[in-house]
Every structure is written in structure tokens, then in C-alpha cells.
C-alpha positions in Angstrom: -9.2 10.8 26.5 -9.1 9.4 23.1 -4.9 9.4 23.1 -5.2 7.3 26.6 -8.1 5.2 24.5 -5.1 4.4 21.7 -2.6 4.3 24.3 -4.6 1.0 25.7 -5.3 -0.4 22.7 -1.5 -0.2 21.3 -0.9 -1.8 24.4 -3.5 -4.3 23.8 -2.4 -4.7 20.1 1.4 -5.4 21.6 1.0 -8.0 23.8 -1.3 -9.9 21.3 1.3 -9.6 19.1 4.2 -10.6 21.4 2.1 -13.4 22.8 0.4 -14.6 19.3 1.6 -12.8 16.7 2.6 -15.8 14.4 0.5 -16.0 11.1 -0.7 -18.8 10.0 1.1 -18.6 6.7 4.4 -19.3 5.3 4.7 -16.3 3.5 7.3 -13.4 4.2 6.1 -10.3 2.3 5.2 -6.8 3.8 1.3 -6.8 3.3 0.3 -10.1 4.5 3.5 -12.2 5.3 5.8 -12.0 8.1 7.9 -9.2 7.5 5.1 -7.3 8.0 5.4 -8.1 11.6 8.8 -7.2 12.1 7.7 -3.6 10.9 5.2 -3.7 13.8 7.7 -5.0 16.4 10.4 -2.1 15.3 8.4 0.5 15.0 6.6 -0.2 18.3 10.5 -0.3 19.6 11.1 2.7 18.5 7.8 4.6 20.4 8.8 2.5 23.6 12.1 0.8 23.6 12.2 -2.2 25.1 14.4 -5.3 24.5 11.7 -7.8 23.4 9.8 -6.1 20.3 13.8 -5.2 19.3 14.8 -8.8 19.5 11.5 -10.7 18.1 11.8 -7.7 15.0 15.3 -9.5 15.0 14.2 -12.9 14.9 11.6 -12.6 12.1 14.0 -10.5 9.9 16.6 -13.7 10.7 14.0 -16.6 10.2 12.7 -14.9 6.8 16.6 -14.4 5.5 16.8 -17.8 6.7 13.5 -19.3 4.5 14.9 -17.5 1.5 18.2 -19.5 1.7 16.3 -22.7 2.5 14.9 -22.3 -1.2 11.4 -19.9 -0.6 10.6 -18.6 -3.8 6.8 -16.8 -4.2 8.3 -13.5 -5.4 5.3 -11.0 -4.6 5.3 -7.3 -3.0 2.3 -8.3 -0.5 3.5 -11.6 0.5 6.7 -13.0 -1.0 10.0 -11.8 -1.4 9.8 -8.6 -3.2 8.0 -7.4 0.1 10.7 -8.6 2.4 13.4 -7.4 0.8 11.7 -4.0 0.5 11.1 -4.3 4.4 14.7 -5.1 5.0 15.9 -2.1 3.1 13.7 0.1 4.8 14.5 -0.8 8.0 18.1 -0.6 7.0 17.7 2.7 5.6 15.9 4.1 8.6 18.7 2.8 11.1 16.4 -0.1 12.8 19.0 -2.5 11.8 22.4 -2.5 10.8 23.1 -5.0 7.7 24.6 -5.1 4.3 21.9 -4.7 2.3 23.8 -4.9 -0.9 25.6 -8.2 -0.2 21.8 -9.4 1.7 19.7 -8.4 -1.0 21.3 -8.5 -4.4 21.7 -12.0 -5.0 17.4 -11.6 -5.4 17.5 -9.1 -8.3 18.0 -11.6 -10.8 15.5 -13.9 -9.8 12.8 -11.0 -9.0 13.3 -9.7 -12.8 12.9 -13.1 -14.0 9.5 -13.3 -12.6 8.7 -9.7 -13.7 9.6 -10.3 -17.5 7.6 -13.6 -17.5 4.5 -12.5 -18.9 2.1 -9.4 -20.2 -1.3 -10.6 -19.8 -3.7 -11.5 -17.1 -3.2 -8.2 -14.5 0.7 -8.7 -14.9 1.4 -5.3 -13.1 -0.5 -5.9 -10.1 1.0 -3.7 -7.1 0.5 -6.2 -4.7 1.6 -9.4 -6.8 3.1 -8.6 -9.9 5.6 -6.0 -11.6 4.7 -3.0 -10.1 5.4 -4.3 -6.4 9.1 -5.8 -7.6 10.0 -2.5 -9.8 8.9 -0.6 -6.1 11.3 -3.0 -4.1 13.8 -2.4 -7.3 13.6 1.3 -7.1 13.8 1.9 -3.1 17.6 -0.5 -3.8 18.4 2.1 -6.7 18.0 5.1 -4.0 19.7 3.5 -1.3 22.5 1.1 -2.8 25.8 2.4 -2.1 27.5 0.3 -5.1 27.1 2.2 -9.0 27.5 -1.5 -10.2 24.4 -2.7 -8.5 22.8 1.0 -9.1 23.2 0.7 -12.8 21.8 -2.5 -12.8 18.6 -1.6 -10.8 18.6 1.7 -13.7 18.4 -0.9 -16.6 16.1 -3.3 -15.1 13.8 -0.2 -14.0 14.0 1.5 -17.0 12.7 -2.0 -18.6 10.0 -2.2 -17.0 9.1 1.1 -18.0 9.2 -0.2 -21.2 7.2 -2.8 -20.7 4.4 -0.8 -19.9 4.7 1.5 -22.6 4.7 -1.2 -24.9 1.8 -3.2 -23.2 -0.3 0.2 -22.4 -4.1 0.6 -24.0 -3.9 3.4 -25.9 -7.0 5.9 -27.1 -8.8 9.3 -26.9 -8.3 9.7 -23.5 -4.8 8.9 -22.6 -3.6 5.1 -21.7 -4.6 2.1 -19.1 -3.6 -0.9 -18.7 -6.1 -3.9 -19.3 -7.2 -5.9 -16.4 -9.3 -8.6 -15.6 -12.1 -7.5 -13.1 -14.0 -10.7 -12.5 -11.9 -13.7 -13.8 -15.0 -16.3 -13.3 -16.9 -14.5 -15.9 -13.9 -13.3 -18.0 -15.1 -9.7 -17.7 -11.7 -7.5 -18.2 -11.5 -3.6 -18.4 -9.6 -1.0 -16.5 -9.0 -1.6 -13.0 -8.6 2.3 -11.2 -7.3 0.9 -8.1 -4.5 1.4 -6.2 -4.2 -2.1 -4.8 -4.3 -3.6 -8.4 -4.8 -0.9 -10.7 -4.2 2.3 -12.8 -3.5 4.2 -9.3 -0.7 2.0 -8.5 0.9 2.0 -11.8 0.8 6.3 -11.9 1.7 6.4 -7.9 5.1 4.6 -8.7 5.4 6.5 -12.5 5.4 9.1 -10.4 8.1 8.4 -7.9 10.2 6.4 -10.6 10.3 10.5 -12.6 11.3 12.2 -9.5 14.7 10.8 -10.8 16.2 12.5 -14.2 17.5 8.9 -15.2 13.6 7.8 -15.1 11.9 11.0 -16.1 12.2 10.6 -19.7 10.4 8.0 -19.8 8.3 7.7 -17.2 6.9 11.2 -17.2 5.1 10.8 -20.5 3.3 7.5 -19.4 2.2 9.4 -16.3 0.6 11.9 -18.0 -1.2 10.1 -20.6 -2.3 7.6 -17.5 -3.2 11.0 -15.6 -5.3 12.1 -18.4 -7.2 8.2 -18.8 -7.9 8.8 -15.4 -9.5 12.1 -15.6 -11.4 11.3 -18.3 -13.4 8.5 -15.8 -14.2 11.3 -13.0 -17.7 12.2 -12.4 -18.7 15.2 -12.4 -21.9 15.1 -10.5 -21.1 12.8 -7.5 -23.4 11.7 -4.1 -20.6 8.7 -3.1 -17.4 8.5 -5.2 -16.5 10.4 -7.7 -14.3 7.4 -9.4 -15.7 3.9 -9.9 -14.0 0.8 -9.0 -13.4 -0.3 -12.4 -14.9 0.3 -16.2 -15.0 -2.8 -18.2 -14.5 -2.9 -22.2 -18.2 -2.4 -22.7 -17.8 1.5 -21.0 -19.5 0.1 -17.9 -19.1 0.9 -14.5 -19.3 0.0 -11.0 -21.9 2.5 -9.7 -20.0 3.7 -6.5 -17.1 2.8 -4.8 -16.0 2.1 -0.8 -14.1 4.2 1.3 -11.2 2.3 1.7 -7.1 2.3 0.5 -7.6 -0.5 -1.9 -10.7 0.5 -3.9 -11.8 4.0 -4.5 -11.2 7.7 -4.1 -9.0 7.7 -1.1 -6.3 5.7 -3.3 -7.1 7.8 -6.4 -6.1 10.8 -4.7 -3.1 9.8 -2.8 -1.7 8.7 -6.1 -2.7 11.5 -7.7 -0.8 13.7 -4.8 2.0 12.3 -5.7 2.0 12.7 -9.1 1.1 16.6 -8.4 4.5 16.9 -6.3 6.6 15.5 -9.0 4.7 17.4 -11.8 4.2 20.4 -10.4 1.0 20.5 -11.5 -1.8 22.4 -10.1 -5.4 20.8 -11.7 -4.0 17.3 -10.4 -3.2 18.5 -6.8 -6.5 20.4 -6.4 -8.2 17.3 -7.9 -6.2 15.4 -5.2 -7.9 18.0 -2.5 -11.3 17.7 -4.0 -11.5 14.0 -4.0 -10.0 14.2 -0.2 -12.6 16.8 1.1 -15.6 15.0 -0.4 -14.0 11.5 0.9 -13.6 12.7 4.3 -17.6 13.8 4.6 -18.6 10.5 3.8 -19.4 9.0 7.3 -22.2 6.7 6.7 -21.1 3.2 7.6 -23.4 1.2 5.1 -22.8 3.3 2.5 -18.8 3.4 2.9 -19.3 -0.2 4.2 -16.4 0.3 6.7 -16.9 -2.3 9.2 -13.4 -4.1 10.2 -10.7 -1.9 11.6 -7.8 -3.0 9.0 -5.8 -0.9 6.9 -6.9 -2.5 3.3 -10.4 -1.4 3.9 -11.5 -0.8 7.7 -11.7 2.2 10.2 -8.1 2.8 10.7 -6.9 2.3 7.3 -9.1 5.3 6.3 -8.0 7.0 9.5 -4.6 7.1 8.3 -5.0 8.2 4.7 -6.8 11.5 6.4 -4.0 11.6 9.3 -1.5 11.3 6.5 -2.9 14.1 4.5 -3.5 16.3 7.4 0.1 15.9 7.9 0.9 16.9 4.0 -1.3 20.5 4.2 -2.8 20.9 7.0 -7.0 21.0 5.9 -8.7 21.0 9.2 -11.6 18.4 7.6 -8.7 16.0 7.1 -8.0 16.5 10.8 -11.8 15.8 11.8 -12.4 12.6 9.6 -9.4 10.9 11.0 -10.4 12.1 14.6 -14.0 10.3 13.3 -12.4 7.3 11.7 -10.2 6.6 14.8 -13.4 7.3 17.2 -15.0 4.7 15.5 -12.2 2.2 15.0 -11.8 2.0 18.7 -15.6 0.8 19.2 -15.6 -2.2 17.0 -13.2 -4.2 18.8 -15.7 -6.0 19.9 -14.9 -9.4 18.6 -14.1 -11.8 22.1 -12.1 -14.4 20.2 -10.3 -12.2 18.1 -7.5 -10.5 17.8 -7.2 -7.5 20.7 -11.1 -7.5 20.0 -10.3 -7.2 16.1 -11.4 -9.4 13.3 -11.1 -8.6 9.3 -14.2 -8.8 7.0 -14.4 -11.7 4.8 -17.4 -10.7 2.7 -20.0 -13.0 0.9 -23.4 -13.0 1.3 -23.0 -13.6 4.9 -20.1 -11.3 6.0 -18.2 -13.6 8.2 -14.9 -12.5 10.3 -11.7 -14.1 11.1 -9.0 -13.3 13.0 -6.1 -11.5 11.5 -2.4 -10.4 12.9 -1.1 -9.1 9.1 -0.4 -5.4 8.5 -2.7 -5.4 5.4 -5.6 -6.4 7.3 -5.0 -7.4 10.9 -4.0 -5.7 13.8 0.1 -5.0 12.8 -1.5 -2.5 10.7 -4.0 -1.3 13.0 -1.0 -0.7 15.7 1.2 1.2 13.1 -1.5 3.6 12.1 -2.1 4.4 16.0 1.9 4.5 16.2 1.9 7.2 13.9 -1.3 9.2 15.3 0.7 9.5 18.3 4.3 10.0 16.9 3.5 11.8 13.8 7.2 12.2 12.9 7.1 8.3 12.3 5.0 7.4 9.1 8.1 5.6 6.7 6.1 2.6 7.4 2.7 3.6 5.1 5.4 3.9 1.9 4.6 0.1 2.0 1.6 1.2 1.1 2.2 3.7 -1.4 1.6 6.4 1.1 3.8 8.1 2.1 
């Protein structure tokens, strides 16, 4: 019953898609631009092929190639180039399309490490719009570039960048971070633990930039001096999240945190999984495990404040960190708490003038709701996580995420 439930509402989520799946933005990056779409429309082709998600995948891949030559130029992982080009090489890489990625895509690097090197202040290597997101795009090209002039130019710009944070890192007792500013109205700044903007990101991609030997010298040391910052902010007595949003430069912290991707323990820990493959290291991986069996008994909707569907913070975002996991090593809770998330997810489509009966949260004092086709928080994401609940062997999508 509930596959036939997310067989409807794929359905559903396609033809809104097909029909209205324009966003009312300009922008062309992975999270919240247009590309993002054409993820959608190929993966969907690949579950049921059929000619039109194949060809409008192919005409937002040629209108964005096309913007880009017309002079585009907002350079970000979430919704600028970075996280086009990423989607491009992906979708390369996995056989969707056939193109030359190399001749497509290189003529970017320069201007991408431009923007990268600009500055070192004010949350500079913000995943989603700073120099973590290009160094991602930067290191998927140096794993799938066929040319060892272009390789060894993605090796010194990487290993730059690590660099860059080495030399920019907050160093004390407990390991390193990276200072952020948490709340740029009142100038409050700290550390940021996140995984959409924070310490998570920048150990999730340490971690895959030291699978490589070339990297690893490095990068590991950062990773485990980051590792052990972290660590040091984990409670030990815990009734929500063990990890709190943030902790400012006065030692003080958010009291809990959401159940969500972008904030909290769910993107601690699938950093911190990552890290534990490429370390080999036991305490991090069972940390991993710890954070993810607590997370998934959290069900209370006011207290995890879950209450759009999308994948930065909603029901099937959540759905698919646990489906992910379950995937990874097989803990039947992990199992249960995305058959819950996804139970739930597919009641609160209730919105009549939204998006296949979807809205995304806006917040405020008076949570308001818009409508929302993006894959960060609209209903391109929502389709790809039910895509992969029922084609498990396709998830390559969530590494846009920092997933998978």
C-alpha cells in the first residue's frame, strides 16, 4: 500500500513538473536553480523511460550551457555555476548524457577559483555558496577528467584550498573550526556545526578530498583536528540533539537542534560516516550510529519541527538520510524511521494551490508556505528521494547533498 501511495504521488510530482516545473529564478545551480530539475527529469527517465522527461532533462542542460555563454556569472554550489557544472559531470559520469565534459566544463575552472580565493572572512567556505561547494564541483572533475593536464590543475587548485583552510582554521584545546557568522543582524559569529554551512561540510568533503593519496597529506590532519573540535561540543546527556546548531565565541549554545539535513545531528553524523570510512576509525563510526539511532526515535513533530516535505528540512529529506543509512548497514530502526518519515510525508500534501499538494516552510513568527519546484526544498527533491525508496540501486543523486 504505501509503495502504490509513492507510486501516485511520483506520478503526481511528474506531471507537475512536466506541466510547471519552471522556477521562478534565473539561477542554474543544483540545490535551488535549474539544474536541479534536470536531475529530476533524468532520474525519473531512468525509473520509467519515456521520451519527454529525456528530452526536457536535455533542454534545461542546453538552456543552462546556453546562459553561461550568454555571460551568467553567480558562481555558487546551490544555485550558480559551480552546481551546474557539478550536475553536468554527474550526469556525464553516470551515462545520462553523452558530452565532453572536459572541453564543456573547463573553460569555468578559472573563473570558479577566482571567486574561491577572493576572500577569508564572512562564512567564506560556505557549502552551499562559497569554497567548499566549488572545491566539491573541483574534486568530482579531478576523479572523472580524462586529461592529466586538466587533472593536475584541479590537484593544485584543490590542494590550495586546502591550504586555505589550514591557514584560516581557529585553532585551540580542542582541535580546529572555522569562524562563522551565526546571526549577521546582531554580528554574533562563532562556530557554525552544520552541514549546510558549517564544520560538517567542511570535514564531509576533508574526508572525501583524503580518500585520494595526492590529498591525504594534507587534508587528513585538518580532518582530525576538525573531528576532534567536534567531539569536544557533543553532549553527553541528551533528550533532543546531542549537537547544537551553533556555539558562539562567548561558549553559548543553541539549546537543541531540528531534525533536518541542514541543521543538526542527522548532518553531523552523515559527515561523520564518511569520515569513519576513510579513517578507519571505529569511535567516529559508532558515534555516527549513536547520533543515527537516537535521531531516528525522535518522532515528535513540534519538537523536530518537521512540517514541509522538502529535503533541506521536511519529511522526506529526513526520510532519506534514514533510507540512505539503512542502505549503508542495514540497522532495522533506520529502516522504521524512514518507513515513519515517508508515512508522514505523504499526509501533508495537503496544500490545494501548491505544488502536487506540497508547499516549503517559510518560517517567521507566522509560518507562511509557498510553493516550491527546487530540489533543495520543493518537490524535485521530494520526487528523487521516493525515486530512490523504490529503486534503491539509484541514490548518485543525494552526493549533491553530501550524501551519498
Amino acid at each position: 500500500m504505501r509503495e502504490q501511495k509513492l507510486k501516485d504521488k511520483l506520478e503526481e510530482i511528474n506531471k507537475e513538473l512536466i506541466a510547471n516545473g519552471e522556477l521562478d529564478t534565473t539561477d542554474v545551480g543544483v540545490l535551488s536553480g535549474s539544474s536541479g530539475l534536470a536531475l529530476y527529469h533524468f532520474y525519473y527517465n531512468a525509473y520509467n523511460p519515456n521520451e519527454i522527461s529525456e528530452d526536457v532533462g536535455s533542454e534545461i542542460i542546453a538552456s543552462i550551457v546556453g546562459s553561461i555563454n550568454e555571460g551568467y556569472n553567480f558562481h555558487t554550489f546551490c544555485g550558480g555555476i559551480a552546481g551546474a557544472a557539478w550536475t553536468i559531470e554527474l550526469l556525464n559520469e553516470l551515462e545520462f548524457i553523452e558530452v565532453d565534459t572536459d572541453g564543456l566544463l573547463g573553460v569555468l575552472d578559472d573563473y570558479l577559483n577566482h571567486v574561491a580565493n577572493l576572500n577569508d572572512k564572512d562564512n567564506f567556505y560556505d557549502f552551499l555558496h562559497g569554497l567548499i561547494g566549488i572545491g566539491y564541483y573541483f574534486l568530482k572533475r579531478y576523479e572523472n577528467t580524462t586529461s592529466e593536464e586538466l587533472k593536475a590543475k584541479y590537484e593544485k587548485m584543490l590542494l590550495e584550498m586546502i591550504a586555505k583552510l589550514d591557514n584560516t582554521a581557529q585553532k585551540g584545546e580542542y582541535g580546529i573550526y572555522w569562524e562563522s557568522i551565526l546571526i549577521r543582524e546582531e554580528g554574533l559569529k562563532g562556530c557554525n556545526l552544520s552541514l549546510s554551512h558549517g564544520l560538517s561540510s567542511i570535514i564531509n568533503f576533508l574526508a572525501r578530498l583524503s580518500k585520494h593519496t595526492v590529498f591525504s597529506k594534507q587534508a587528513l590532519p585538518l580532518l582530525e583536528q576538525s573531528i576532534h573540535h567536534l567531539m569536544s561540543r557533543k553532549r553527553e546527556q541528551v533528550t533532543t540533539s546531542y549537537f547544537p546548531d551553533w556555539i558562539t565565541n562567548n561558549n553559548e549554545e543553541t539549546e537543541s537542534s531540528r531534525l533536518a539535513w541542514c541543521y543538526g545531528d542527522l548532518g553531523v553524523a552523515v559527515s561523520l560516516w564518511q569520515a569513519a570510512k576513510v579513517m578507519q576509525n571505529e569511535d567516529v563510526k559508532q558515534t555516527s550510529i549513536q547520533l543515527l539511532e537516537h535521531a531516528a526515535t525522535r518522532r515528535d513533530i513540534e519538537e523536530t519541527r518537521i512540517v514541509d516535505g522538502g529535503l533541506c528540512h521536511g519529511a522526506f529529506g529526513v526520510m532519506h538520510i534514514f533510507d540512505f543509512m539503512y542502505k549503508e548497514i542495514g540497522t532495522p530502526i533506520f529502516k522504521e524511521a524512514a518507513d515513519y518519515w515517508i508515512d508522514y510525508g505523504l499526509t501533508i500534501d495537503h496544500h490545494k494551490d501548491g505544488s502536487a499538494g506540497y508547499k516549503k516552510w517559510r518560517g517567521g513568527d507566522t509560518p507562511t508556505y509557498e510553493k516550491e519546484n527546487s530540489l533543495l526544498e520543493g518537490i524535485a527533491g521530494i520526487g528523487l528521494a521516493i525515486l530512490s525508496y523504490l529503486n534503491p540501486e539509484k541514490t548518485d543523486w543525494n552526493q549533491c547533498l553530501m550524501i551519498g
